[in-house]
PDB file of N, CA, C and O in Angstrom:
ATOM      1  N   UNK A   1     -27.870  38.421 135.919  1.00  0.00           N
ATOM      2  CA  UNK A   1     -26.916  39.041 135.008  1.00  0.00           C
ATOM      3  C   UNK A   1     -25.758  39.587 135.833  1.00  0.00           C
ATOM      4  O   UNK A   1     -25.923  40.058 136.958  1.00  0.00           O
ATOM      5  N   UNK A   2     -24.684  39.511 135.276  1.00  0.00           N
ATOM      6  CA  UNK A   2     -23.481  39.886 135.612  1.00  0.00           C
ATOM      7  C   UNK A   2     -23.288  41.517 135.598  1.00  0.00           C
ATOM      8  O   UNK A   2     -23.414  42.213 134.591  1.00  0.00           O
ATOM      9  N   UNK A   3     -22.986  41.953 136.807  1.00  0.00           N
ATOM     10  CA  UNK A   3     -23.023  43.701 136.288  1.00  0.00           C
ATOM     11  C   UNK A   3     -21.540  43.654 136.437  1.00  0.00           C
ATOM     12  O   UNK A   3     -20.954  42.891 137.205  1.00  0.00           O
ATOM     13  N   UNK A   4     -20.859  44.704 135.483  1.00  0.00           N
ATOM     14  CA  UNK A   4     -19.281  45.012 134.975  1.00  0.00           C
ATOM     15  C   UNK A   4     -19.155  45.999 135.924  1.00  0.00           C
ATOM     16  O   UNK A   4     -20.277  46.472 136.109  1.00  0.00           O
ATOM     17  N   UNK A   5     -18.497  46.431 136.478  1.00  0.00           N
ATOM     18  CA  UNK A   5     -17.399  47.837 137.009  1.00  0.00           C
ATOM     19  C   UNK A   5     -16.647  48.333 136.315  1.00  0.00           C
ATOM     20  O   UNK A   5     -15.871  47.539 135.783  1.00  0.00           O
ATOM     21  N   UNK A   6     -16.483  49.682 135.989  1.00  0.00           N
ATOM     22  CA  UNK A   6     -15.133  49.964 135.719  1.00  0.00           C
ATOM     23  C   UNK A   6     -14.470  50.902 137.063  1.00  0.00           C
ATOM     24  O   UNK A   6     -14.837  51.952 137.589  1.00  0.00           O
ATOM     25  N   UNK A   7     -13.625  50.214 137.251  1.00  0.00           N
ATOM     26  CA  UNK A   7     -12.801  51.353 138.579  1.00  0.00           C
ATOM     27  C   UNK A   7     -11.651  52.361 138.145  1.00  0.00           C
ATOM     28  O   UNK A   7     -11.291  52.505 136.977  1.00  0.00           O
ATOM     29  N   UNK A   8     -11.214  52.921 139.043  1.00  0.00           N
ATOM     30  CA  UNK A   8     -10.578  53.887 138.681  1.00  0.00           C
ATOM     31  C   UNK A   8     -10.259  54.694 137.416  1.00  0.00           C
ATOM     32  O   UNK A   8      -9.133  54.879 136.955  1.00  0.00           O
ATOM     33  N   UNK A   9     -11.398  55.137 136.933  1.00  0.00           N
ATOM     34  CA  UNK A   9     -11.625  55.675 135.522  1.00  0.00           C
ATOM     35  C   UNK A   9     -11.521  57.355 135.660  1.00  0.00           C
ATOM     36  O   UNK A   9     -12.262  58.103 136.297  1.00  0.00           O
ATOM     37  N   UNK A  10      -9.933  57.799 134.556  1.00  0.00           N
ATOM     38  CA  UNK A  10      -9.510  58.908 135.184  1.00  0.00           C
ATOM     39  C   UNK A  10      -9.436  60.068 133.435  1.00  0.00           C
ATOM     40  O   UNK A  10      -8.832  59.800 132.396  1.00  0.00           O
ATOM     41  N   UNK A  11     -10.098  61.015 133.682  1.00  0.00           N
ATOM     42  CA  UNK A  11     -10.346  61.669 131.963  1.00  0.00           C
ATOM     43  C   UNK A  11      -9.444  63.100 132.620  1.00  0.00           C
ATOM     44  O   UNK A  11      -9.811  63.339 133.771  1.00  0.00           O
ATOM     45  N   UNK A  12      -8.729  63.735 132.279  1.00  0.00           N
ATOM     46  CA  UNK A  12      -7.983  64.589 132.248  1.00  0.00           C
ATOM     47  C   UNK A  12      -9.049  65.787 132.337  1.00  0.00           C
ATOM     48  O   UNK A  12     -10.149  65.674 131.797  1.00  0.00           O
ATOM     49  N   UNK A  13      -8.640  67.040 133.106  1.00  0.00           N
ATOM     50  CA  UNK A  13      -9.233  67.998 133.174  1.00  0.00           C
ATOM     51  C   UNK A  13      -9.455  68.932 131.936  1.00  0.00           C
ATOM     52  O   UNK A  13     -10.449  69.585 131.616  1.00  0.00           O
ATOM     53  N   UNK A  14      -8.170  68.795 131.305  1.00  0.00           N
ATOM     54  CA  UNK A  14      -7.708  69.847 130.235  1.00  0.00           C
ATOM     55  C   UNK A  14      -7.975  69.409 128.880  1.00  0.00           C
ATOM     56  O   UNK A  14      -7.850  70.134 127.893  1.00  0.00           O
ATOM     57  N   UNK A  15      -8.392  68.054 128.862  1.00  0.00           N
ATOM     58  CA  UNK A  15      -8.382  67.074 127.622  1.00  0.00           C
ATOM     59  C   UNK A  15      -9.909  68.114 126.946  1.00  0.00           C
ATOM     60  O   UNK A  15     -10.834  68.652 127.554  1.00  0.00           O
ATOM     61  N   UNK A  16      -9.715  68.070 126.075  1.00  0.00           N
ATOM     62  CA  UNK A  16     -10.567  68.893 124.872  1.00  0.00           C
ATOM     63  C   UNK A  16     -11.773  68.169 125.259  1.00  0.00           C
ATOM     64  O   UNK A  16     -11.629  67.093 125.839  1.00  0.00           O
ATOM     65  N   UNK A  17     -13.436  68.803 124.914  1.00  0.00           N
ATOM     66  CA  UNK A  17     -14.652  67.882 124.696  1.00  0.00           C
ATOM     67  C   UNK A  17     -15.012  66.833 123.933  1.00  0.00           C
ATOM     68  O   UNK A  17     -15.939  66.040 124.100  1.00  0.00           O
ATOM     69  N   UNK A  18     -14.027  66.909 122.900  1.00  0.00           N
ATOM     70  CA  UNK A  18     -14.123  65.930 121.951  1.00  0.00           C
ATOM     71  C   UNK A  18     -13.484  64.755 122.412  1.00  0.00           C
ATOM     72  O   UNK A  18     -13.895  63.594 122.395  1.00  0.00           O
ATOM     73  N   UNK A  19     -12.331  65.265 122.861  1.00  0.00           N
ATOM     74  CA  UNK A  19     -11.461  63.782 123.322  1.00  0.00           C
ATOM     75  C   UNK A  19     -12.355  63.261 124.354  1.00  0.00           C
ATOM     76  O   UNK A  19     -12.621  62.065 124.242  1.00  0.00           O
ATOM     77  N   UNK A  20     -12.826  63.827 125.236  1.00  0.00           N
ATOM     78  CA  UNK A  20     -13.748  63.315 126.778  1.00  0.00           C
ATOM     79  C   UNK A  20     -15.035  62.253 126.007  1.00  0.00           C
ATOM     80  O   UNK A  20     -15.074  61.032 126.163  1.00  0.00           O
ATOM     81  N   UNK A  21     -16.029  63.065 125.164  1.00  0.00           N
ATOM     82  CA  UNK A  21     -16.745  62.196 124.083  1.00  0.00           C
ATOM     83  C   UNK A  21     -15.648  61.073 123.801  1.00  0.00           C
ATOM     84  O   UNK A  21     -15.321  60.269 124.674  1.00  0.00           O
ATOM     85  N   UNK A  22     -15.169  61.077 122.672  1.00  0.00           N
ATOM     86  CA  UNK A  22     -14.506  59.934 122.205  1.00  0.00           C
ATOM     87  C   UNK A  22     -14.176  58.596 123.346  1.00  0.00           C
ATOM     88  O   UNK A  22     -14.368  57.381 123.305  1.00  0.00           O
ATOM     89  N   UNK A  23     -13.406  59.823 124.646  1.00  0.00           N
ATOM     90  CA  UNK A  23     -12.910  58.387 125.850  1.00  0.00           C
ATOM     91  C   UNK A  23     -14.398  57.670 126.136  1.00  0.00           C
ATOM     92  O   UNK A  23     -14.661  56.470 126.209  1.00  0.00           O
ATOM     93  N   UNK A  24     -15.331  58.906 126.282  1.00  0.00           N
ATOM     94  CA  UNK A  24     -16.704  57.930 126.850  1.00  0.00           C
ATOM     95  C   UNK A  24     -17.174  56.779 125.868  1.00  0.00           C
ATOM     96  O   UNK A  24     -17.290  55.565 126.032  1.00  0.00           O
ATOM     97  N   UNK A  25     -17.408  57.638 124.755  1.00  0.00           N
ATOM     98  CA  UNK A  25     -18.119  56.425 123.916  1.00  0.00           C
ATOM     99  C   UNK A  25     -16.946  55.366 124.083  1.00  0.00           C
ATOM    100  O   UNK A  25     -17.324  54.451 124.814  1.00  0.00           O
ATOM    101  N   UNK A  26     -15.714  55.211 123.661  1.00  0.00           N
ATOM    102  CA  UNK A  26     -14.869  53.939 123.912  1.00  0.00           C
ATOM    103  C   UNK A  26     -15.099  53.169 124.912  1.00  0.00           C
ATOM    104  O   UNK A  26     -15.169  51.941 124.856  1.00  0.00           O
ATOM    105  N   UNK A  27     -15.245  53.938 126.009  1.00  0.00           N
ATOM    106  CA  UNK A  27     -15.592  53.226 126.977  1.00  0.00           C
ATOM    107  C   UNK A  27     -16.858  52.230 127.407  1.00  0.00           C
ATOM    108  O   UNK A  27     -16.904  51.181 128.049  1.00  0.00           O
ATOM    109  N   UNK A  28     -18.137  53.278 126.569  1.00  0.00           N
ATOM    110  CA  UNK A  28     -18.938  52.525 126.728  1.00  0.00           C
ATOM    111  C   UNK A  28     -19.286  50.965 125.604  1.00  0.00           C
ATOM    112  O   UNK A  28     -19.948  49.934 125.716  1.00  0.00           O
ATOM    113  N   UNK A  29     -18.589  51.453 124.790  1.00  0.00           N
ATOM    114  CA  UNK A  29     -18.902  50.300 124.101  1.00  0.00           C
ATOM    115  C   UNK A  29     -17.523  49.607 124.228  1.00  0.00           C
ATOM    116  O   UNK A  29     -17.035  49.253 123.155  1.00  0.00           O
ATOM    117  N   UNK A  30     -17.194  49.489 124.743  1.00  0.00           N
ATOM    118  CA  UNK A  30     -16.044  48.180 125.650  1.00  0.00           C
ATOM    119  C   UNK A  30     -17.439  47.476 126.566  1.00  0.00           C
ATOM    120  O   UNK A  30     -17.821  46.308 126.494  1.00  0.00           O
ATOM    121  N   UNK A  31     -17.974  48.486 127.341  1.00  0.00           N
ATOM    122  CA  UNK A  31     -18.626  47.319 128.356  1.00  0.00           C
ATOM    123  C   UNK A  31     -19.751  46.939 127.508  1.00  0.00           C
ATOM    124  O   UNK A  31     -20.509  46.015 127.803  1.00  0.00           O
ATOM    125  N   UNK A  32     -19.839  47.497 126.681  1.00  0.00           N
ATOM    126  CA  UNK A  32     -21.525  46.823 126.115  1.00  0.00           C
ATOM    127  C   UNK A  32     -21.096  45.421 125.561  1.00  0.00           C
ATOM    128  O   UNK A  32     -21.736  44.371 125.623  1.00  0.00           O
ATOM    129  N   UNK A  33     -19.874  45.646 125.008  1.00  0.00           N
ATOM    130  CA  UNK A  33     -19.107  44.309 124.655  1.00  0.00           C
ATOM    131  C   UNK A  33     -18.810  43.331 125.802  1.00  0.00           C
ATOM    132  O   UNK A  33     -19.028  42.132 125.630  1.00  0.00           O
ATOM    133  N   UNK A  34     -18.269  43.841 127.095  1.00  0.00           N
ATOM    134  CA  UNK A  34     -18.286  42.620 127.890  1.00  0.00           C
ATOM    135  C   UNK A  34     -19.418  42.511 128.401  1.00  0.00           C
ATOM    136  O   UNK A  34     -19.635  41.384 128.847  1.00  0.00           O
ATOM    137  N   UNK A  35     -20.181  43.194 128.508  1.00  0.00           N
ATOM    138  CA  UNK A  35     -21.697  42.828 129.118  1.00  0.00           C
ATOM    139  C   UNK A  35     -22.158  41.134 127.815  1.00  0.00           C
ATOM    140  O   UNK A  35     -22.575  40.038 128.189  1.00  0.00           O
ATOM    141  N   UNK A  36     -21.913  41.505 126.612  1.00  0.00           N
ATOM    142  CA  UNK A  36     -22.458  40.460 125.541  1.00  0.00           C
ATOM    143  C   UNK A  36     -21.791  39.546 125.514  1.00  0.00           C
ATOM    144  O   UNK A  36     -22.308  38.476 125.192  1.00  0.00           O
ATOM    145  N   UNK A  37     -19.953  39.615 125.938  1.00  0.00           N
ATOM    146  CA  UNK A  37     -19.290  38.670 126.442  1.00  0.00           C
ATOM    147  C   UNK A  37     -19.990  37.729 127.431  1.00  0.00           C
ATOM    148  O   UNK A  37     -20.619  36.727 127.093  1.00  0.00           O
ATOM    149  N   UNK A  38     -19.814  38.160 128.695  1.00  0.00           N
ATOM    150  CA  UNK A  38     -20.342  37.786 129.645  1.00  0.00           C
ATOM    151  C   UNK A  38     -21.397  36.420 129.502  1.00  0.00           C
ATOM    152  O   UNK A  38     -21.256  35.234 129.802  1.00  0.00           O
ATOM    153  N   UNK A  39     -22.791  37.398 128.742  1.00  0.00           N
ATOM    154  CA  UNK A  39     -23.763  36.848 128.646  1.00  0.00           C
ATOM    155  C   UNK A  39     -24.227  35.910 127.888  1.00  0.00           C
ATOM    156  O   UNK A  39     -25.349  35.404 127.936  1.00  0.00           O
ATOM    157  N   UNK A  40     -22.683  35.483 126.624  1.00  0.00           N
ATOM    158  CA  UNK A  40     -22.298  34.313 126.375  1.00  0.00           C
ATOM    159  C   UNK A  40     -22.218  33.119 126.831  1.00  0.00           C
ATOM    160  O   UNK A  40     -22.677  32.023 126.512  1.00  0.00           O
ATOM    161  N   UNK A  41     -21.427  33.603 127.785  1.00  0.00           N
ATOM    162  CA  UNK A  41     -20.301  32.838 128.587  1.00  0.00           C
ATOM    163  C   UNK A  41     -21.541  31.629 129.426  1.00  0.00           C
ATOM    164  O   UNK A  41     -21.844  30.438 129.360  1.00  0.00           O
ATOM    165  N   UNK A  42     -22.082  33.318 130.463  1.00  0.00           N
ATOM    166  CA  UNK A  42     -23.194  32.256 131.130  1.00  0.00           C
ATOM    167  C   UNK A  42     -24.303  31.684 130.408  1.00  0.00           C
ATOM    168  O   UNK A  42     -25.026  30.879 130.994  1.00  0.00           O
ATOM    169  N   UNK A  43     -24.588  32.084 128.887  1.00  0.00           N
ATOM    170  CA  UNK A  43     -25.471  31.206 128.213  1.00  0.00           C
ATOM    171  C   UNK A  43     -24.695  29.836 127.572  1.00  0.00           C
ATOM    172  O   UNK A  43     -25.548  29.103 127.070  1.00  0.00           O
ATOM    173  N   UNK A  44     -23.637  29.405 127.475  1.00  0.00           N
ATOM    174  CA  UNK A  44     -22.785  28.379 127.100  1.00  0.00           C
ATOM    175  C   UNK A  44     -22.444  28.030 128.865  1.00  0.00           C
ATOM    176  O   UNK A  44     -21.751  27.061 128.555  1.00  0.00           O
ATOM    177  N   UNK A  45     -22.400  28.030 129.742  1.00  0.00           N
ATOM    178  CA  UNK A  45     -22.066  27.070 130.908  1.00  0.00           C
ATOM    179  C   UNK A  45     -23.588  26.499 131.389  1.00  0.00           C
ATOM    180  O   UNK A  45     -23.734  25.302 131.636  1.00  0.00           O
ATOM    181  N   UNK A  46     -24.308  27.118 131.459  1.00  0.00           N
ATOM    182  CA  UNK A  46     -25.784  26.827 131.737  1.00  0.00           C
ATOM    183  C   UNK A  46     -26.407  25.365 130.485  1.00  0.00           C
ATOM    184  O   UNK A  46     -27.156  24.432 130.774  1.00  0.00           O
ATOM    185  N   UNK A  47     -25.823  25.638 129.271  1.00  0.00           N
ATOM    186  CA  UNK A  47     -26.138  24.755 128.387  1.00  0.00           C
ATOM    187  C   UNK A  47     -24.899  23.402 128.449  1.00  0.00           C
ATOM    188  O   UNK A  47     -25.180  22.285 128.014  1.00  0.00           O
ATOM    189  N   UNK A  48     -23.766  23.674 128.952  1.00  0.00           N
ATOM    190  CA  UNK A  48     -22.612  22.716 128.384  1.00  0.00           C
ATOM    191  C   UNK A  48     -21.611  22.954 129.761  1.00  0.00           C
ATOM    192  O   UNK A  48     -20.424  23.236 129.598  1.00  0.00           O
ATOM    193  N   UNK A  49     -22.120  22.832 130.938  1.00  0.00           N
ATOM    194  CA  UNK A  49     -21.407  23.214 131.941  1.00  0.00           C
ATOM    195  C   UNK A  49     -19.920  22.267 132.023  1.00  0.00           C
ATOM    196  O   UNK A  49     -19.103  22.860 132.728  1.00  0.00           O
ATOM    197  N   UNK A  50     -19.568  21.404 131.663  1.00  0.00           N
ATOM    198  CA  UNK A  50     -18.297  20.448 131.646  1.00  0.00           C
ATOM    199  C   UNK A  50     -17.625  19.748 130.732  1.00  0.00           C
ATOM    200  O   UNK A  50     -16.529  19.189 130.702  1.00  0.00           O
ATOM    201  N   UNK A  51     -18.492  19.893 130.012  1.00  0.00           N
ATOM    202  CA  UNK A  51     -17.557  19.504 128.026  1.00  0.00           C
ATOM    203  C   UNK A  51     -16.728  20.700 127.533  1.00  0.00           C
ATOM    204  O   UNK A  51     -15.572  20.656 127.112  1.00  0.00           O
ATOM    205  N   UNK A  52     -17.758  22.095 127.696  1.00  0.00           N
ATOM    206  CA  UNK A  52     -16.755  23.327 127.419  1.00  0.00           C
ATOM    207  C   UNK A  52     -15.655  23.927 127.805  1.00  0.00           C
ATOM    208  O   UNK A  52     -14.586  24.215 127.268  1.00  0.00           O
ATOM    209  N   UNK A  53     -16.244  24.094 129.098  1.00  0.00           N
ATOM    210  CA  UNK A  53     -15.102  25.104 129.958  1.00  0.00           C
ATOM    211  C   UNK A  53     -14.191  24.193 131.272  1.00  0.00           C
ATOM    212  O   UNK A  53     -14.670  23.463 132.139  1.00  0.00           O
ATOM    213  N   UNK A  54     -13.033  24.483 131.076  1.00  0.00           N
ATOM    214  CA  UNK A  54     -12.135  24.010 131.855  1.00  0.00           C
ATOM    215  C   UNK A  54     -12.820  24.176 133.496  1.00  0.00           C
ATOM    216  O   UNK A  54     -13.678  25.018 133.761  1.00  0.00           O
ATOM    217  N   UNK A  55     -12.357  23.379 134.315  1.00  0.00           N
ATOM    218  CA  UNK A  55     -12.511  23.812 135.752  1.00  0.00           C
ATOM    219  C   UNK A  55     -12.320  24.892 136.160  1.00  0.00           C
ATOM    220  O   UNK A  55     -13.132  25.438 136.906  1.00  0.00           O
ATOM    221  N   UNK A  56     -10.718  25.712 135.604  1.00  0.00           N
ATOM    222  CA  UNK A  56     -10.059  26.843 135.901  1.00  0.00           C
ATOM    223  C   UNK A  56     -10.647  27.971 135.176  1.00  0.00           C
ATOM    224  O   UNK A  56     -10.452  29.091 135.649  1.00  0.00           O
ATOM    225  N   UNK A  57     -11.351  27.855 134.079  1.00  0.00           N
ATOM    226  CA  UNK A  57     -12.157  28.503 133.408  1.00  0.00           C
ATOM    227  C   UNK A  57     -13.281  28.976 133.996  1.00  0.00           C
ATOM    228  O   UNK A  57     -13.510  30.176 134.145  1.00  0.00           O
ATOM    229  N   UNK A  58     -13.996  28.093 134.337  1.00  0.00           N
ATOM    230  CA  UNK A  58     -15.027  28.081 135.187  1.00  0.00           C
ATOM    231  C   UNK A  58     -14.888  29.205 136.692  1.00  0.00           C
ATOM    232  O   UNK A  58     -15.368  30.281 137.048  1.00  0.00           O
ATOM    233  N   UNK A  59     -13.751  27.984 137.337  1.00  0.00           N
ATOM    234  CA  UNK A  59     -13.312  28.984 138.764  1.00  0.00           C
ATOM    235  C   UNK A  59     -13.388  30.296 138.463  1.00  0.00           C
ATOM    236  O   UNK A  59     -14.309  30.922 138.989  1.00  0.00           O
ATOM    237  N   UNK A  60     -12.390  31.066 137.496  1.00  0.00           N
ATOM    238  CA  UNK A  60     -11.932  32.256 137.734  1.00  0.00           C
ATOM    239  C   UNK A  60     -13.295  32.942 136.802  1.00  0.00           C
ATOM    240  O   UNK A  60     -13.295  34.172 136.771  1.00  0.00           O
ATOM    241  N   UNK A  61     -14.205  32.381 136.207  1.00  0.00           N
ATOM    242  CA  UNK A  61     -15.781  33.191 135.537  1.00  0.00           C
ATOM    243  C   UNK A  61     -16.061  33.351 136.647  1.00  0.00           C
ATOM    244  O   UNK A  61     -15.852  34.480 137.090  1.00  0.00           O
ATOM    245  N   UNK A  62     -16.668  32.277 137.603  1.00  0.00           N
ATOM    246  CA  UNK A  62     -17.215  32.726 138.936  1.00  0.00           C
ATOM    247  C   UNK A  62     -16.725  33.597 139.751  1.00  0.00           C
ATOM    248  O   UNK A  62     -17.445  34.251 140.506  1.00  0.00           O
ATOM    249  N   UNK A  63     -15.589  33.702 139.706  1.00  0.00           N
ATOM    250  CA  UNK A  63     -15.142  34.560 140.830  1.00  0.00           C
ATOM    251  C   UNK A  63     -14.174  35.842 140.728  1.00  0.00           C
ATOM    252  O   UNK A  63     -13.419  36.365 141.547  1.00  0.00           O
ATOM    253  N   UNK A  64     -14.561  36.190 139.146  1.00  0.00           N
ATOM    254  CA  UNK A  64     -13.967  37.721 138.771  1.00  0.00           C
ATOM    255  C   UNK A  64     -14.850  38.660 139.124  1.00  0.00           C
ATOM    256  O   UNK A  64     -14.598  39.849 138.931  1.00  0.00           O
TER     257      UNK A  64
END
């Protein structure tokens, strides 16, 4: 499985508790979404590795 990063992830000191909640949950369900992205992706190349996805498609999956 593909593990996601997020880098430089920056929440304001002064920002209210609610807003800090709100940024987290957004945040987390962004990656839960590319995590299911992802795990698409490599369940469709594993099944259809060269009818589907372009070469360049391919390249830059592997190597983001």
């Amino acid at each position: 499985m593909t593990t996601i990063y997020i880098q430089n992830l920056k929440i304001m000191q002064s920002a209210a508790g609610g807003d800090v909640d709100r940024a987290l949950s957004s945040i987390r369900a962004r990656a839960d979404h590319l995590r299911h992205t992802v795990a698409r992706l490599e369940h469709n190349l594993a099944w259809n590795p060269a009818s589907t996805w372009s070469k360049r498609t391919i390249f830059l999956y592997r190597h983001s």
